[in-house]
Structures are given as C-alpha cells and as structure tokens.
Residue frames as a rotation matrix with the C-alpha (Angstrom) as fourth column:
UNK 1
0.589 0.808 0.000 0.00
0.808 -0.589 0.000 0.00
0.000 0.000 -1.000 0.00
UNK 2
-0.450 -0.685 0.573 1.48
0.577 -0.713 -0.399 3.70
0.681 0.151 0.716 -1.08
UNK 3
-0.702 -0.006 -0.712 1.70
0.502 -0.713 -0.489 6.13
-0.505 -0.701 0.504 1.31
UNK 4
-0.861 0.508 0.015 -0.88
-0.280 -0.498 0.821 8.11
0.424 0.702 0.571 -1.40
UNK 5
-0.495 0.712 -0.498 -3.40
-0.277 0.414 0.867 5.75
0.824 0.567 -0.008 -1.43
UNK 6
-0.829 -0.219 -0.514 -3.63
0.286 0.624 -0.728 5.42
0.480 -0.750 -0.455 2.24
UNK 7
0.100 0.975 -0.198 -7.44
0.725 0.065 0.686 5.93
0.681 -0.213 -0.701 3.70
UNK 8
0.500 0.058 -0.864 -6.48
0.683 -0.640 0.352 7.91
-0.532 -0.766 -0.360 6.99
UNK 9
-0.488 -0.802 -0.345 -4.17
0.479 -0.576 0.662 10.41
-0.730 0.158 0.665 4.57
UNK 10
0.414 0.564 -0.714 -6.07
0.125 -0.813 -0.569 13.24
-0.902 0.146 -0.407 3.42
UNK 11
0.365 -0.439 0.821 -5.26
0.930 0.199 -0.308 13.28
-0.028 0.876 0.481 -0.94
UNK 12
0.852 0.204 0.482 -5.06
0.300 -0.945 -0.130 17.41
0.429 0.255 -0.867 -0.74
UNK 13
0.893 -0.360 0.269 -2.75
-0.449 -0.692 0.565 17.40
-0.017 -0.626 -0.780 1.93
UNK 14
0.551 -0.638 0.538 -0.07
0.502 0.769 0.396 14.78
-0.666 0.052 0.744 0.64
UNK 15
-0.265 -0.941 -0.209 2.74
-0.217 -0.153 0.964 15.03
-0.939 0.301 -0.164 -1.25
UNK 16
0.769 0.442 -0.463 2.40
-0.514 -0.004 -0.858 14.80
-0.381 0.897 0.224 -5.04
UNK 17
-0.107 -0.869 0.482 4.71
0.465 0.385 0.797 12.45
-0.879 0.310 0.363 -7.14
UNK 18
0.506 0.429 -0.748 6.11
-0.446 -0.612 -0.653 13.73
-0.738 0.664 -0.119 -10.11
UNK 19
0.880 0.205 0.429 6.45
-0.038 0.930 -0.366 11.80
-0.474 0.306 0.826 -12.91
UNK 20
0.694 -0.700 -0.168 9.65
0.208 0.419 -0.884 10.45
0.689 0.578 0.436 -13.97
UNK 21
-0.472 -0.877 0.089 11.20
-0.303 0.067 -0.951 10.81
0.828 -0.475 -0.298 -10.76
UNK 22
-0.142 0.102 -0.985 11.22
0.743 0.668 -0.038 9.35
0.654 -0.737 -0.171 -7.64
UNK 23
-0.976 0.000 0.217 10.86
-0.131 -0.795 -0.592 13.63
0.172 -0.607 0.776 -5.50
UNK 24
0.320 0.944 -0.078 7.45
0.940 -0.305 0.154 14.80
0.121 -0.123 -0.985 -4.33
UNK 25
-0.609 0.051 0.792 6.16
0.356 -0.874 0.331 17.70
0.709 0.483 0.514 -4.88
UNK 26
-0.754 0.095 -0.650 4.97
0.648 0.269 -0.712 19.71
0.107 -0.958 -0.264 -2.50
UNK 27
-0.113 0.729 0.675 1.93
0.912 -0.193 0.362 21.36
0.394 0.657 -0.643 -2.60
UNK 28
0.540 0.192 -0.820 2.34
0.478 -0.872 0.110 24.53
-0.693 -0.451 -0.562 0.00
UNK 29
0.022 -0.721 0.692 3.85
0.822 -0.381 -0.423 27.78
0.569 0.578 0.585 -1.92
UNK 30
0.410 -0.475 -0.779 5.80
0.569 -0.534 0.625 29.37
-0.713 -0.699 0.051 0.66
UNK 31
0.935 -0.352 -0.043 7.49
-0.343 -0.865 -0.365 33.30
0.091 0.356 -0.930 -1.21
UNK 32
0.053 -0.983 -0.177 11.74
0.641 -0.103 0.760 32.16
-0.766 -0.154 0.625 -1.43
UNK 33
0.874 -0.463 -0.147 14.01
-0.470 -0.728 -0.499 34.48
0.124 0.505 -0.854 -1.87
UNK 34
0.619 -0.784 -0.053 17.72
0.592 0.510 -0.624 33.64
0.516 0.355 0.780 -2.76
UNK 35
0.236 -0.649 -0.723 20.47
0.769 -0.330 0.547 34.84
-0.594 -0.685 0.422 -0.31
UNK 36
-0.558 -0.569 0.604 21.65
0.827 -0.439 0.351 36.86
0.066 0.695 0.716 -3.49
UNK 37
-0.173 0.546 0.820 18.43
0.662 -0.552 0.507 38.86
0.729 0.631 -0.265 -4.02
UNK 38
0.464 0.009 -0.886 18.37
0.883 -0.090 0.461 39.69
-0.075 -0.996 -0.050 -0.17
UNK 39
-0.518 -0.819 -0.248 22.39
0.709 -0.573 0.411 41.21
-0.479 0.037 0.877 -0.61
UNK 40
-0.805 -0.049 0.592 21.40
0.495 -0.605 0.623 42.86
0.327 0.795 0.511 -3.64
UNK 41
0.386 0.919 0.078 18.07
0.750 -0.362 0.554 44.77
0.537 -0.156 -0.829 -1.74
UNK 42
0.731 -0.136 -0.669 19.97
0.578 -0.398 0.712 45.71
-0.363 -0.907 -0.213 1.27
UNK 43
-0.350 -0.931 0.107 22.61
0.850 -0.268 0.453 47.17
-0.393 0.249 0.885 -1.22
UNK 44
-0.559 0.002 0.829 20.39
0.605 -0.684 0.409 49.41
0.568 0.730 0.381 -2.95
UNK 45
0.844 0.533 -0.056 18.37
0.400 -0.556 0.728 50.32
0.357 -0.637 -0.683 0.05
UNK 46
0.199 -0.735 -0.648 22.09
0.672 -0.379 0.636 51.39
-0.713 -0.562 0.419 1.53
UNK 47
-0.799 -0.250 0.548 23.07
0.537 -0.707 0.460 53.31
0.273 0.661 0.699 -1.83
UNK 48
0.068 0.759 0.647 19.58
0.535 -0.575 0.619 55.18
0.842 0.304 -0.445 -1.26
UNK 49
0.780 0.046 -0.624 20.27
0.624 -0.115 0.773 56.11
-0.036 -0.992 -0.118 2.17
UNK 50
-0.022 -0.952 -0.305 23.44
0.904 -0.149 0.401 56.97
-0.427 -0.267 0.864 1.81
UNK 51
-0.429 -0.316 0.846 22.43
0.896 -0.268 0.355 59.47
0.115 0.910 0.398 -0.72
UNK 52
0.866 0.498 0.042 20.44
0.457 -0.823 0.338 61.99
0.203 -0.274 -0.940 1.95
UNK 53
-0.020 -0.684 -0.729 23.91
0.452 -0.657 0.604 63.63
-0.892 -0.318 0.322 3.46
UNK 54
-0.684 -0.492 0.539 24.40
0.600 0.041 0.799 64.50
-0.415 0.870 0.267 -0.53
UNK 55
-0.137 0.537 0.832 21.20
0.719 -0.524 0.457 65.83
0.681 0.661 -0.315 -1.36
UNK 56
0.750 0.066 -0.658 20.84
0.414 -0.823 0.389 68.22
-0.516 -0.564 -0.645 1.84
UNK 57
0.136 -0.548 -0.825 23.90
0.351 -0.752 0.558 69.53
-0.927 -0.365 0.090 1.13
UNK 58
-0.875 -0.473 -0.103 24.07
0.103 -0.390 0.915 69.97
-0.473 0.790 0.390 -2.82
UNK 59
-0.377 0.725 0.576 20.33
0.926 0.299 0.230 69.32
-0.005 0.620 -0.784 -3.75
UNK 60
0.431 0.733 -0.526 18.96
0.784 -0.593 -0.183 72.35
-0.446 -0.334 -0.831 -2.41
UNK 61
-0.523 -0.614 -0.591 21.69
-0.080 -0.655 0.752 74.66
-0.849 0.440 0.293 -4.31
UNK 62
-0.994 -0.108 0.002 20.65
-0.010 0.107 0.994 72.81
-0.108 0.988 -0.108 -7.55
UNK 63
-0.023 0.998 0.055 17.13
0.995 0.018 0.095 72.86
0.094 0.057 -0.994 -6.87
UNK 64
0.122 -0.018 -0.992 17.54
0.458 -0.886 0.072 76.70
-0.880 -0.463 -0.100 -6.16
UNK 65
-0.590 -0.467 -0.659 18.86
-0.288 -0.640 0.712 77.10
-0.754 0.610 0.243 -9.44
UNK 66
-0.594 0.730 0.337 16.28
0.790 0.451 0.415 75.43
0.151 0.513 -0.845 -11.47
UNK 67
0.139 0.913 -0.383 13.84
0.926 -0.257 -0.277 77.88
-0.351 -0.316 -0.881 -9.66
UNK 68
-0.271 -0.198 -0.942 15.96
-0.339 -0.896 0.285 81.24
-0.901 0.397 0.176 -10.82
UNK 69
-0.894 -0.449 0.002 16.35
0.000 0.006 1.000 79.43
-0.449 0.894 -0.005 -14.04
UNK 70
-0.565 0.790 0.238 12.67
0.383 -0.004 0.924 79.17
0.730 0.614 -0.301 -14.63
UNK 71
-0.597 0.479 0.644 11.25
-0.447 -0.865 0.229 82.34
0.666 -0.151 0.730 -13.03
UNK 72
0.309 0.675 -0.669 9.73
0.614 0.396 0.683 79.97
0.727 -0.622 -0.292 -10.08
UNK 73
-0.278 0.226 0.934 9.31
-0.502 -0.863 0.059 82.22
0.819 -0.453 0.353 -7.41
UNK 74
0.698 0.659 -0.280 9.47
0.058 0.337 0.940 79.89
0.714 -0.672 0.197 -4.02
UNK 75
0.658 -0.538 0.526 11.10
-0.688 -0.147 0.711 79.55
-0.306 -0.830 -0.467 -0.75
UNK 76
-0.307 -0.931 -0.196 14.31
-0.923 0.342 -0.178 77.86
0.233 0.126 -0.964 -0.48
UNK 77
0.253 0.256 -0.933 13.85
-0.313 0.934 0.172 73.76
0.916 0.248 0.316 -1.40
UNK 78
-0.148 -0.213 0.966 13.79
-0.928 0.367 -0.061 71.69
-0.342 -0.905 -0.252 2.29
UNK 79
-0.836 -0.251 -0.488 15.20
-0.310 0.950 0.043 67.89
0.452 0.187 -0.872 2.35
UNK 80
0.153 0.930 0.335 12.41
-0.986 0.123 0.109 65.45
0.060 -0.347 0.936 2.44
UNK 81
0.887 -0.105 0.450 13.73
0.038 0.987 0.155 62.18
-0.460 -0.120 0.880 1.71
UNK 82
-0.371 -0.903 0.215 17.09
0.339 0.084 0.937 61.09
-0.865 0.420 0.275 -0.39
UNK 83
-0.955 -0.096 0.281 17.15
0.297 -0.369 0.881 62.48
0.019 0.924 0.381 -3.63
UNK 84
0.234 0.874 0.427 13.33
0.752 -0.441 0.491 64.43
0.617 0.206 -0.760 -3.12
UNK 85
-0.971 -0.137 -0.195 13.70
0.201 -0.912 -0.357 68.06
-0.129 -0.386 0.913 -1.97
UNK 86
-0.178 0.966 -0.185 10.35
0.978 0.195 0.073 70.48
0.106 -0.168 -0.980 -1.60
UNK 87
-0.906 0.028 0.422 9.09
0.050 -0.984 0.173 74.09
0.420 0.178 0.890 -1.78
UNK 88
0.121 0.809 -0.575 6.50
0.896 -0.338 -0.287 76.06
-0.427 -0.481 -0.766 -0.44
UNK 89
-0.776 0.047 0.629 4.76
0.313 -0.837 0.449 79.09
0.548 0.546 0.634 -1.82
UNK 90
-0.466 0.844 -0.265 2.42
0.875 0.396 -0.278 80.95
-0.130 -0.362 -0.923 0.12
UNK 91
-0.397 0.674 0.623 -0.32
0.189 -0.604 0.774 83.32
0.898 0.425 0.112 -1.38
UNK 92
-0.817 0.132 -0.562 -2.08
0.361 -0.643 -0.676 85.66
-0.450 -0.755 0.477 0.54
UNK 93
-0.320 0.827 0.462 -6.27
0.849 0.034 0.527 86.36
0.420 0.561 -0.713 -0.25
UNK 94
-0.971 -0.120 -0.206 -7.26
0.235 -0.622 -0.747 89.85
-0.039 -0.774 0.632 1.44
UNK 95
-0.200 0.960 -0.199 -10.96
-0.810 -0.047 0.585 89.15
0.552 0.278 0.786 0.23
UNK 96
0.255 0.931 -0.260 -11.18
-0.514 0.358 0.779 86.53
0.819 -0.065 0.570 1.91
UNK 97
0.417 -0.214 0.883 -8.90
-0.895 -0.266 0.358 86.47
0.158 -0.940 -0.303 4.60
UNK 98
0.852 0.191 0.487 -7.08
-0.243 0.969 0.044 83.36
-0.464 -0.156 0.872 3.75
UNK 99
0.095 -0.995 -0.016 -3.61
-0.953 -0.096 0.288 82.41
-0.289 -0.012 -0.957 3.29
UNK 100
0.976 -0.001 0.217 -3.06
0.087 0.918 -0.387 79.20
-0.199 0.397 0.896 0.49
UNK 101
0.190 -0.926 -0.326 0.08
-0.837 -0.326 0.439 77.73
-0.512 0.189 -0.838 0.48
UNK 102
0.934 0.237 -0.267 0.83
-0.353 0.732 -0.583 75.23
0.057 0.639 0.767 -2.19
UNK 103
0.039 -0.875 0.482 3.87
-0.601 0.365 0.711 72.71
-0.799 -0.318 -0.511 -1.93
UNK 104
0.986 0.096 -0.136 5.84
-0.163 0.724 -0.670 71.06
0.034 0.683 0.730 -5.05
UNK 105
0.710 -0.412 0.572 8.23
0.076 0.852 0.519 68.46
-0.700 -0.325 0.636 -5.36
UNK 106
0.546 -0.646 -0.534 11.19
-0.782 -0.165 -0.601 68.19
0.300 0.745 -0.596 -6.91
UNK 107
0.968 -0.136 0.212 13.93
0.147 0.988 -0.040 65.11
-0.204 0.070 0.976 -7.89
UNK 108
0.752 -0.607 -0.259 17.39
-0.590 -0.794 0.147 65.54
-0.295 0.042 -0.955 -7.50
UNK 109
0.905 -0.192 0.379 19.56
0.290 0.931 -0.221 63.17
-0.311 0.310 0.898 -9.36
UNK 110
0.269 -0.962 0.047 23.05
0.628 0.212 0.749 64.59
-0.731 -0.172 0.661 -8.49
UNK 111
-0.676 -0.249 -0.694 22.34
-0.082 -0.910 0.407 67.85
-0.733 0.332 0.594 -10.66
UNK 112
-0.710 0.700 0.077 19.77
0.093 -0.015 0.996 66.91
0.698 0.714 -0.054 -12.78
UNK 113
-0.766 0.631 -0.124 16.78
0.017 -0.173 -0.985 68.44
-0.643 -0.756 0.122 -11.19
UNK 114
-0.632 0.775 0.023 13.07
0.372 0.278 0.886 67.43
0.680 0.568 -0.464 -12.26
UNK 115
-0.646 0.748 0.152 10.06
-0.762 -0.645 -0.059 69.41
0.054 -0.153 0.987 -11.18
UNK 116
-0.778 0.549 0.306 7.05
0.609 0.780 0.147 66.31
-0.158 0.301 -0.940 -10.29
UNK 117
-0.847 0.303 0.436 3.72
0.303 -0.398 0.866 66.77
0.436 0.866 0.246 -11.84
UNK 118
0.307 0.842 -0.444 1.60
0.787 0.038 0.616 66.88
0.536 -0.538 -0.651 -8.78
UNK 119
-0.544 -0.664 0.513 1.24
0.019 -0.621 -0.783 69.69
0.839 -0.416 0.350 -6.18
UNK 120
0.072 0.732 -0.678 -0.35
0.958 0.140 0.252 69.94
0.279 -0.667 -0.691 -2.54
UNK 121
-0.655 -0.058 0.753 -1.98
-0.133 -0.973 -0.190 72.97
0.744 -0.225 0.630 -1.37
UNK 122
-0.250 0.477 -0.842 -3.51
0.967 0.080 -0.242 73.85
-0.048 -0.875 -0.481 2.02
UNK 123
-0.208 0.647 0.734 -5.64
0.314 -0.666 0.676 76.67
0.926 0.372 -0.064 2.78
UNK 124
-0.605 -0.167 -0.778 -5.73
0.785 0.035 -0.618 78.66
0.131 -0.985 0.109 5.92
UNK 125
0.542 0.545 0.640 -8.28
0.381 -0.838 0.391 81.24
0.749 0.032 -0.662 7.34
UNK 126
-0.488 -0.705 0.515 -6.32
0.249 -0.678 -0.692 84.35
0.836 -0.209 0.507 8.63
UNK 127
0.226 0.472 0.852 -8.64
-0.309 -0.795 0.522 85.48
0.924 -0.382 -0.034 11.17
C-alpha cells in the first residue's frame, strides 16, 4: 500500500509524485528568496540612504537654481527624503482672509533636477 493511497491520509494534503522521478512535490507555496536577491536589496536600500547627506547639502543649491532658471518664485527647497527636496509658496487672499500655500516636489539626481507633476496645497483662514 502507497503512502498516497492510504485511507487515513487526506489526498489534498499529501505530497504529489512527479512523474519520472522518484521527489514529491509539495503542494504549500511558501514566497523564497535567494540569499543573493536579499544582498542585492539591502545594497540598494544602503546606496539610497546613503544618498540623503548628498542631497541636503548639494540638492537644495541645484534645486535653487532650477527655480531662478525658470522664473519659479518659491522659498528655499527643504530635504524630504534622499534624492526628493520640496518648496513652499504661500499666497495671501485679502478678500477673503485666507492664506493658500501650495507645496511642489522636486527630484534631485546629483544635478539633474526634475520638477514632479503633482502639487499639494492647504488653505488657511487668517482670522
């Protein structure tokens, strides 16, 4: 009698043979990673890290110049993450007493500076 075919052994929860060998197959599918792919994460998560001391201190220059260079009129770029810097602009309504300031993003790739397409504004009542 095969282990398989045994009565008290549930067919769903057994081992599969596969055919032309003598292995079983196993039927759970546990996520593996390789030891390599691990190394190779924690390297690029260390290159990204490493890469905030760099943008505080040179992004915000080059992000400064981008803004002269195209007439952008905000405050001086503040470090948000590695290689992402930020602005702030804030508008003043005297009709309605209300004070919108709008924040956009910017990518700093070690002098190459990119403007993203999205912006967040907030809205404040002055009184």
């Amino acid at each position: 009698m095969s282990l398989l075919a045994h009565p008290i052994c549930p067919v769903n929860s057994a081992p599969q043979r596969i055919e032309g060998s003598m292995k079983l197959k196993n039927n759970r599918r546990w996520i593996r990673f390789s030891l390599r792919s691990l190394l190779l994460l924690a390297f690029v998560a260390g290159i990204y890290f490493a890469c905030g001391p760099s943008t505080k201190a040179n992004g915000a220059k080059d992000v400064a110049e981008y803004q002269r260079a195209n007439h952008l009129h905000q405050i001086t770029p503040t470090y948000v993450a590695p290689l992402l810097l930020s602005c702030w602009v804030s508008t003043e309504n005297p009709v309605n007493r209300t004070t919108t300031t709008t924040y956009s993003y910017y990518i700093w790739l070690f002098g190459y500076v990119a403007r993203l397409p999205f912006e967040y504004a907030t809205t404040v009542d002055s009184t």
